[in-house]
C-alpha positions, 0 to 999 in steps of 0.5 A, a space after each residue: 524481473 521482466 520489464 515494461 516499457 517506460 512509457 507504462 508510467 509515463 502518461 499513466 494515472 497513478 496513486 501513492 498512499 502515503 507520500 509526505 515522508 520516508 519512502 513515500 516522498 522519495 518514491 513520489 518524487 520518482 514518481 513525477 519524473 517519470 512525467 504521468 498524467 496525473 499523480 494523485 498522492 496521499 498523506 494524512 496532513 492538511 492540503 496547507 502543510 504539504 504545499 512545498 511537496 505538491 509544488 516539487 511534485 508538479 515541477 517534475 511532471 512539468 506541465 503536461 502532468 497534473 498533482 493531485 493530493 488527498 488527505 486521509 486519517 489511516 486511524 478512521 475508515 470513514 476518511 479511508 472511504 472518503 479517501 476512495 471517493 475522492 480518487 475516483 472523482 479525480 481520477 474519471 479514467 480510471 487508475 493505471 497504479 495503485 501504491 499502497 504505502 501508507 504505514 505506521 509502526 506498532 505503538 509502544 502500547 497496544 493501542 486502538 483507533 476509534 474504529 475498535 481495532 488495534 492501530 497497527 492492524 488498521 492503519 498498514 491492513 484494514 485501511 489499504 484493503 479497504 481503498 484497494 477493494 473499493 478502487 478494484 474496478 477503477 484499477 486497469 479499467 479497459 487496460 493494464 492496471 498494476 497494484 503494487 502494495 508495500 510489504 516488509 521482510 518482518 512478514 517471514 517472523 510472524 505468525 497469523 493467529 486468525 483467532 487473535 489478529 488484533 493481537 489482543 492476547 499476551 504477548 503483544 510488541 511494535 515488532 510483533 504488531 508490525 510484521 503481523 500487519 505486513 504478513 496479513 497485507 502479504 497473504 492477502 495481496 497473494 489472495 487478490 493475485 488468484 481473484 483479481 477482478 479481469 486479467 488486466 490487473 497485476 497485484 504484487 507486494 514488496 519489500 522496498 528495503 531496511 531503509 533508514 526511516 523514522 518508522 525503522 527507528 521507532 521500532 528497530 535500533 539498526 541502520 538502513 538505507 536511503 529513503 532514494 534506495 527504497 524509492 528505486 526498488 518501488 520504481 522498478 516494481 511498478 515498472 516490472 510485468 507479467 509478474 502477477 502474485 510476486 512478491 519482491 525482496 527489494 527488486 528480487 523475487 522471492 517466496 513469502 512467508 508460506 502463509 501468504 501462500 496458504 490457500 485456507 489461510 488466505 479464505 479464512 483472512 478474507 472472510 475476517 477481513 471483510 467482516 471487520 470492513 463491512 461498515 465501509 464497504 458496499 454490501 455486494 463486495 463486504 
């Protein structure tokens, strides 16, 4: 894995979806050691409830960094869109790092938001495309700009039926809905890889590890790793270079599941994809 210097981070403008729990606190955390600019976080809390986090935050960034954090419901795509609007106005420069890791396990039940479409799907696919296309060009704006969206091993057992995405057919489990998701975000981040909007930008996905989380065991009896172990593996991904269309097992890269691969798969995906986004999206890039 090539490596950029440190400093890539250090005074840079960062933004991490999902950092009041599991991996996402933990990779925070990391984060704001690394003394960036301005790390803007996200969670689906009020601003009341994070408090203790947003203040462990800033005592890492120490005074030259600034905290930011953003409340978003993954479940509405309006707050997805809101959630976009918000980065931009906080971040004027522009984002040098966009994490994508807000996730949810599959619900027992097959289960939809309000929006109409099957939780799972939403919350780990359709709501990370949507605030990364809505972000593109603030992402590497005049400079290196680097995404890094947070995959999962489940990807290499699933299948992307384009007829039933939202798997509203039989055959529906957690599991199944989660791996689909992260196979969709995994072909997709290859797709983004081969259309990124200027050179400057990096789009990679990750496996961050089996980690010991309460999404792990809402859906898996097994054990795992630290939230810390998966916030490294996070780290040295956003700090790796030259890399564009990778995707990493832990620190390790790897070939993905051959669908994310597929050139027609990855078309037909997008074209759905941005079908189903169309309410919240501008109609130039819907």
């Amino acid at each position: 894995m090539p490596y950029c210097d440190r400093m890539r981070l250090t005074g840079s403008t960062i933004v991490l979806t999902g950092a009041t729990s599991g991996i996402g606190r933990a990779t925070a955390l990391e984060l704001a050691a690394l003394r960036p600019r301005r790390l803007v976080v996200h969670g689906p809390q009020p601003p009341g409830e994070v408090t203790t986090l947003v203040g462990e935050l800033s005592a890492a960034a120490g005074r030259g960094g600034e905290v930011v954090y953003l409340a978003a419901d993954y479940g509405v795509l309006d707050d997805v869109a809101a959630l976009a609007s918000a980065v931009r106005a906080a971040c004027p420069e522009g984002v040098d790092l966009l994490v994508n890791n807000a996730a949810r396990p599959g619900p027992r039940t097959r289960t939809l938001t309000g929006d109409g479409h099957e939780a799972t799907w939403q919350t780990n696919y359709l709501a990370p495309v949507a605030l990364t296309t809505l972000l593109l060009d603030a992402v590497g704006a005049g400079r290196a700009g680097r995404i890094v969206n947070v995959a999962s091993a489940t990807h290499f057992s699933a299948e992307l039926r384009l007829d039933d995405l939202e798997l509203a057919g039989p055959g529906y489990s957690p599991a199944s809905a989660y791996a689909r998701s992260k196979l969709a975000l995994v072909t997709w981040s290859c797709r983004l890889a081969g259309h990124r909007p200027r050179p400057t930008v990096e789009v990679v996905s990750a496996h961050p590890g089996v980690i010991a989380t309460p999404l792990l065991h809402a859906m898996f009896s097994i054990g795992g790793d630290t939230p810390e172990h998966a916030a490294g593996n996070l780290l040295a991904v956003a700090r790796a270079d030259g890399d564009n269309g990778t995707y990493y097992d832990e620190r390790r890269p790897v070939t993905p599941n051959p669908i994310a691969l597929d050139s027609v798969a990855q078309e037909l995906l997008d074209q759905l994809t941005r079908r189903a986004l169309a309410p919240v999206l501008p109609a130039a890039t819907a």
